[in-house]
C-alpha positions in Angstrom: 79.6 21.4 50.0 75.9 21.4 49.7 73.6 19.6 46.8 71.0 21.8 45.8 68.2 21.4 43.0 67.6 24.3 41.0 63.4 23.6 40.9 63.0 25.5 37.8 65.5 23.3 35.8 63.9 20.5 37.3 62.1 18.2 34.6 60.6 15.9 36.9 62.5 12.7 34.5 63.4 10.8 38.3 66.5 9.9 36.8 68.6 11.2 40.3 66.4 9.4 42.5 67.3 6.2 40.1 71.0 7.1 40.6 71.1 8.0 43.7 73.8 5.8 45.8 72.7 6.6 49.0 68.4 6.6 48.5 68.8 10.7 49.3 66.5 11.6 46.5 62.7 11.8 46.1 60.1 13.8 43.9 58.0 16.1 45.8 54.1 16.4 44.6 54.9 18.7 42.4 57.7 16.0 40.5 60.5 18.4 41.5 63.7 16.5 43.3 64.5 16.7 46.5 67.1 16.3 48.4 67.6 14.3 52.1 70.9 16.5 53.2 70.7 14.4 56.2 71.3 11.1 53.5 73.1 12.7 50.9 76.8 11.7 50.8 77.8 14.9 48.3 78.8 11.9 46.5 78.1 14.4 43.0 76.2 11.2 41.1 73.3 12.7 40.7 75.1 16.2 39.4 76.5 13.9 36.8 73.1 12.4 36.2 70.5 14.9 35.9 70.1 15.6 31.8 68.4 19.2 32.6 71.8 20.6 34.6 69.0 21.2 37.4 71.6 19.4 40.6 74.1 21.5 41.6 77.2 21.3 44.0 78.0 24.5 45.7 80.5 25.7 48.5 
């Protein structure tokens, strides 16, 4: 599985780099989310938590 975030979705709100279990998260300068694959656990928390639908989990 891979996490991706859909940048055009993205709002910017930081609520996945709040969620985030494993610190994977941060906000480019641009306040779009990005992702640490190398960090991420495809643990799918911040998928649950993003209110825009912008983090997705694909095969």
């Amino acid at each position: 599985m891979v996490v991706r975030v859909i940048e055009e979705e993205c709002t910017g709100c930081g609520t996945c780099v709040d969620e985030c279990p494993a610190e994977a998260i941060s906000m480019n300068d641009d306040d779009i989310a990005v992702i640490d694959m190398d960090e991420c656990t495809e643990c799918g928390t911040c998928v649950e938590a993003c209110p825009s639908e912008a983090i997705v989990m694909e095969d």
